[in-house]
C-alpha positions as CSV (number, residue, x, y, z in Angstrom):
1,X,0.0,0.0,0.0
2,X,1.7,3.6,-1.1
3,X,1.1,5.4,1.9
4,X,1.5,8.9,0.2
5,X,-2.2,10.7,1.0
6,X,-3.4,7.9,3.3
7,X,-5.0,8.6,6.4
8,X,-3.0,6.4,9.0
9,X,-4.6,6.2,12.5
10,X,-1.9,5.6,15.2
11,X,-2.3,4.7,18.8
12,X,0.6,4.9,21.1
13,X,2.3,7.7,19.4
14,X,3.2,10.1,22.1
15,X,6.4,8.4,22.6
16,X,8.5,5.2,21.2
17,X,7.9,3.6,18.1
18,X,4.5,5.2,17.4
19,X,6.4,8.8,18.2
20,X,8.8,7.6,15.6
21,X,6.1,6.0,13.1
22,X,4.7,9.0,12.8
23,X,7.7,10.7,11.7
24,X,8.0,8.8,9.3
25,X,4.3,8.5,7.9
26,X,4.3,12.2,8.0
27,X,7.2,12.3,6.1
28,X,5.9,10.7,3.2
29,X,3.0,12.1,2.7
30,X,0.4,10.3,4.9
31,X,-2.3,12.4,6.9
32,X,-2.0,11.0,10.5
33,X,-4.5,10.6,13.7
34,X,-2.6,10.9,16.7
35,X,-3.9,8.8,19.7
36,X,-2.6,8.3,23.3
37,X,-3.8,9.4,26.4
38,X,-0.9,12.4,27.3
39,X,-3.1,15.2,25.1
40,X,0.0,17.8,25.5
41,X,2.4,15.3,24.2
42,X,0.1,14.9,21.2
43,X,0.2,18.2,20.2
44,X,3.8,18.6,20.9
45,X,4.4,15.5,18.6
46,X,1.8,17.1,15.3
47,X,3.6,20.3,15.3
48,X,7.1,18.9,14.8
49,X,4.9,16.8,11.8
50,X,5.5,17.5,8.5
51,X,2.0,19.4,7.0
52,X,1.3,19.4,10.9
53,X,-2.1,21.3,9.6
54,X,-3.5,17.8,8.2
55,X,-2.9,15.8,11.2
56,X,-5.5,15.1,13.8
57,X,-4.9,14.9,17.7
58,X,-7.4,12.2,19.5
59,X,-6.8,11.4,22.9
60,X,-7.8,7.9,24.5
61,X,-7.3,5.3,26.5
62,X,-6.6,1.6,25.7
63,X,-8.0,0.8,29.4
64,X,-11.2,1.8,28.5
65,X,-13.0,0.2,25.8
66,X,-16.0,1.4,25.8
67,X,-15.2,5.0,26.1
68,X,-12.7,4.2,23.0
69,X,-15.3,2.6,20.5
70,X,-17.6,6.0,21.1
71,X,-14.8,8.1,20.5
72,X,-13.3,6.1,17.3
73,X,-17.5,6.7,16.0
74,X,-17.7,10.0,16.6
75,X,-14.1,10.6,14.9
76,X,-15.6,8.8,11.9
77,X,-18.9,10.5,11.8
78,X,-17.0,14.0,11.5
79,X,-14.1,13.3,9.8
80,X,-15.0,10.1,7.3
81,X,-13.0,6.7,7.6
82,X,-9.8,5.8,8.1
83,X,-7.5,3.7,5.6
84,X,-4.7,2.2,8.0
85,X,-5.0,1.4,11.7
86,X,-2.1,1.1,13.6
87,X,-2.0,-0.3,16.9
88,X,0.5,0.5,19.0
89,X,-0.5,1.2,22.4
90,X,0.5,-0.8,24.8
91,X,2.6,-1.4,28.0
92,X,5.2,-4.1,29.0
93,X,5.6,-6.2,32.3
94,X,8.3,-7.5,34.4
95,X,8.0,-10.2,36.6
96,X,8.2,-13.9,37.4
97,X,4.5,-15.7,37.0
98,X,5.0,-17.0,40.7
99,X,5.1,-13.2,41.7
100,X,3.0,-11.4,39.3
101,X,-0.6,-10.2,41.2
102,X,-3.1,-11.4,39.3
103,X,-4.7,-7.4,39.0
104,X,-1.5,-6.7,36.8
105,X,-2.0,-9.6,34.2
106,X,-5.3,-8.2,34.0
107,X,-4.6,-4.7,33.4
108,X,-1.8,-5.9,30.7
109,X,-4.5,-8.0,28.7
110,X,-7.0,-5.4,29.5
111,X,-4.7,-3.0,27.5
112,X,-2.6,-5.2,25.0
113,X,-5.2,-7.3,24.3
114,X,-8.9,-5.9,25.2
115,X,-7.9,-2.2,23.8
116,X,-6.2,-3.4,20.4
117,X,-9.5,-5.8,19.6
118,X,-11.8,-2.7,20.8
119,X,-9.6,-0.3,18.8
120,X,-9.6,-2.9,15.4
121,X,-13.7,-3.7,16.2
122,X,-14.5,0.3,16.1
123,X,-13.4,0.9,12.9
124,X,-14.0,-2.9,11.3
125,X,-17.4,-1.3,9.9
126,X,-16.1,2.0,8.2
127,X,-13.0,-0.2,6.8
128,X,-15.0,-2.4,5.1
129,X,-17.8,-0.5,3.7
130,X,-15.3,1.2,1.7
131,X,-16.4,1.9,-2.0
132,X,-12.7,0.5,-3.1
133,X,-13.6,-2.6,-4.2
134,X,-9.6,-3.8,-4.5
135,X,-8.8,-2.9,-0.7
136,X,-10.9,-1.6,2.1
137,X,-7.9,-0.6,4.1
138,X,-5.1,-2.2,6.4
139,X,-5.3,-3.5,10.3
140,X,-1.2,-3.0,11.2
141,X,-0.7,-4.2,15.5
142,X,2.3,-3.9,17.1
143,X,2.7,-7.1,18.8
144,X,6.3,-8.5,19.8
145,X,9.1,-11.1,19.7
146,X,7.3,-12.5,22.9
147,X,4.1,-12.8,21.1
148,X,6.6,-15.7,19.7
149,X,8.0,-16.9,21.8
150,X,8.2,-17.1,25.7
151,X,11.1,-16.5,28.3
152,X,11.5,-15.1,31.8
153,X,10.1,-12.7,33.6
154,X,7.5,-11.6,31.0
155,X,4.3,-14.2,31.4
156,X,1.9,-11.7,31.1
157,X,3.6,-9.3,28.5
158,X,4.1,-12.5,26.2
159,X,0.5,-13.7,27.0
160,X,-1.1,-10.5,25.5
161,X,1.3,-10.1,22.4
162,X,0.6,-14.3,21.6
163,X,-2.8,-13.4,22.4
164,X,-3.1,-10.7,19.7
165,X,-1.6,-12.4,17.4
166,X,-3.9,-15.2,17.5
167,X,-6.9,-13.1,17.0
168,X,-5.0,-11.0,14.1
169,X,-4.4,-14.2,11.9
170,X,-8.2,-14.9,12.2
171,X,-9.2,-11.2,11.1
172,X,-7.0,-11.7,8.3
173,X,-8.3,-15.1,7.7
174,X,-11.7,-14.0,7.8
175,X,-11.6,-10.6,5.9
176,X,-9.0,-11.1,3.0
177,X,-11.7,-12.3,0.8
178,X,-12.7,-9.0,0.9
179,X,-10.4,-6.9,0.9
180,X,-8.9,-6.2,4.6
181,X,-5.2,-6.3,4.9
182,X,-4.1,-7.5,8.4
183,X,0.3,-7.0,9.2
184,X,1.5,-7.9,12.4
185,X,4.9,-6.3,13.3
186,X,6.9,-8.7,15.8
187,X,9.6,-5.8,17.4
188,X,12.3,-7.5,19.3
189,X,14.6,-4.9,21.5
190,X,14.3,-1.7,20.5
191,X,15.7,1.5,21.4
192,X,12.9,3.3,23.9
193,X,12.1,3.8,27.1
194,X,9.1,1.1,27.0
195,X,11.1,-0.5,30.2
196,X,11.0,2.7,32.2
197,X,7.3,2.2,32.5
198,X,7.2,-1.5,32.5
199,X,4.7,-2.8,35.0
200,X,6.4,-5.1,38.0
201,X,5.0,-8.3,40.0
202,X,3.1,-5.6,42.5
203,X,2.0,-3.0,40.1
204,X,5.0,-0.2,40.3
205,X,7.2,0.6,37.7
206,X,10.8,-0.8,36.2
207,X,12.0,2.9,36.2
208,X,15.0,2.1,33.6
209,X,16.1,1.6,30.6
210,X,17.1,-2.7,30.6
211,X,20.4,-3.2,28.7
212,X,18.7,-5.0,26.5
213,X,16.7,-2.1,25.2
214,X,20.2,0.1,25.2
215,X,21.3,-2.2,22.3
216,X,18.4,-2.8,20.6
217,X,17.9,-1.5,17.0
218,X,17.7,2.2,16.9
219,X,13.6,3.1,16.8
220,X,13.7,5.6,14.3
221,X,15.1,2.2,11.9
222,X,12.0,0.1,13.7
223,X,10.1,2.8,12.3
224,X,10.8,2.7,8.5
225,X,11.3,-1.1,8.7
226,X,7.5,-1.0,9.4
227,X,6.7,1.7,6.8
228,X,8.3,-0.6,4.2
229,X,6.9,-3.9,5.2
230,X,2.9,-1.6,5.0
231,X,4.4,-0.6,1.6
232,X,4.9,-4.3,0.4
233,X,1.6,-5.2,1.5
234,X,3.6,-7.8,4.2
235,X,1.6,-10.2,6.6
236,X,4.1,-10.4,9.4
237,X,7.5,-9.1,9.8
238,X,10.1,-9.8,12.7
239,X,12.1,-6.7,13.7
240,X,15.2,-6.6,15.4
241,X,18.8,-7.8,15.8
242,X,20.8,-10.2,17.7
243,X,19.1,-13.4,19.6
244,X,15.7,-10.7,20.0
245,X,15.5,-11.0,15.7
246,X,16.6,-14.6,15.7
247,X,14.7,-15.8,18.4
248,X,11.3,-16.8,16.3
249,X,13.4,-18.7,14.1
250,X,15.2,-20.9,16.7
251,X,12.5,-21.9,18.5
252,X,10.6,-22.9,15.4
253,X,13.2,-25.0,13.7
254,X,15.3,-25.8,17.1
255,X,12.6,-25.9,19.7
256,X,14.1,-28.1,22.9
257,X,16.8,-26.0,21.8
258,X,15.3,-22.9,22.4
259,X,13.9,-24.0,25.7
260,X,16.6,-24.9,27.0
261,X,18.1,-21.2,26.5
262,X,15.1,-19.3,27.5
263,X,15.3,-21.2,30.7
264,X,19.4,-20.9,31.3
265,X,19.1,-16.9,30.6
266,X,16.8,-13.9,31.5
267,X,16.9,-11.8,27.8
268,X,15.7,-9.0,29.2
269,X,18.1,-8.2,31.8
């Protein structure tokens, strides 16, 4: 899909890789919708935008679904549909399974899971009612390396990203036919400060950037990796370097293998 005149809905993009998609979409052309729920950081982001005047600001949050479907028809009913989705938003959590209160694997499906189907759902309708017969538009999620595979300290991160992806391989099952595209983007480490705010066993926060984020791939590269793979009408694209890129690969053609390494090391340290 040529992006150039699109209108690309991103949530997530006050910071990170959505900061940095947005960039990017901007820069070639796309009209963008700017979701997350910091409103200031928003507008901060839009006038740094190339033709900021065609961008949109939308704030919401992925915690609330129904408040997020009214807000995704409303957008629609004033401003007309929307011909990429992008979800992005999310957050990450640290923590054994043993350790992990239950009210913070919740509120990491609630928002991975629960707010990406709600966001997707909204704007199902509009997508496909499109008069253009050949495409009615692209579903792009943000899922991860751990939506992959599994490893320490991340049960419920890595539940939510496999989760997703299950239910974005039956959209796309269901909706090629008529002309839906569905890409899933599978980040390993990359460089932002998604750790900082990283959920821990009793709900506080990670407060640092792990090592293995300081040499991950660079986000703004993330960024146009994605771009491309919307370009080339992909299905599913693993991004990263090192054992975080490789990582899908091993444990498919070398599982015990695999196991055997996710249970000697902790990645994410």
């Amino acid at each position: 899909m040529n992006i150039k005149n699109k209108k690309i809905w991103i949530t997530g993009a006050s910071s990170g890789i959505g900061e940095a998609l947005a960039i990017e979409c901007a820069r070639q052309g796309a009209s963008l919708v700017l979701s997350a729920r910091n409103e200031e950081k928003l507008n901060l982001l839009k006038n740094r935008l190339a033709n900021s005047d065609r961008h949109h600001i939308v704030p919401l949050d992925l915690a609330n679904a129904e408040q997020l479907t009214q807000i995704v028809h409303s957008y629609i009913e004033e401003y007309g549909n929307v011909d990429v989705l992008v979800n992005n938003g999310g957050i990450a959590q640290r923590g054994t399974a043993l350790e992990t209160k239950l009210a913070v694997q919740r509120q990491v499906m609630e928002v991975n899971y629960f707010g990406t189907v709600a966001m997707t759902q909204a704007l199902l309708p509009s997508m496909l009612s499109s008069a253009n017969e050949a495409t009615k538009g692209m579903i792009v999620t943000v899922s991860s390396v751990a939506g992959k595979v599994g490893g320490k300290s991340m049960s419920g991160y890595s539940a939510s990203k496999h989760a997703i992806i299950g239910y974005m391989d039956c959209l796309r099952a269901e909706e090629s036919a008529n002309g839906l595209q569905v890409l899933t983007i599978c980040p390993g480490f990359v460089q932002t400060k998604i750790s900082v705010n990283a959920m821990l066993a009793d709900g506080s926060q990670f407060g640092k950037v792990a090592g293995s984020i300081k040499h991950g791939i660079a986000v703004d590269d993330c960024a146009r990796q994605i771009v491309q793979a919307i370009k080339q009408d992909k299905k599913e694209v693993v991004i990263g370097k090192g054992i975080s890129g490789w990582a899908p690969t091993i444990a498919r053609l070398f599982p015990n293998t695999f196991k055997k390494l996710a249970a000697k090391k902790n990645f994410r340290d």
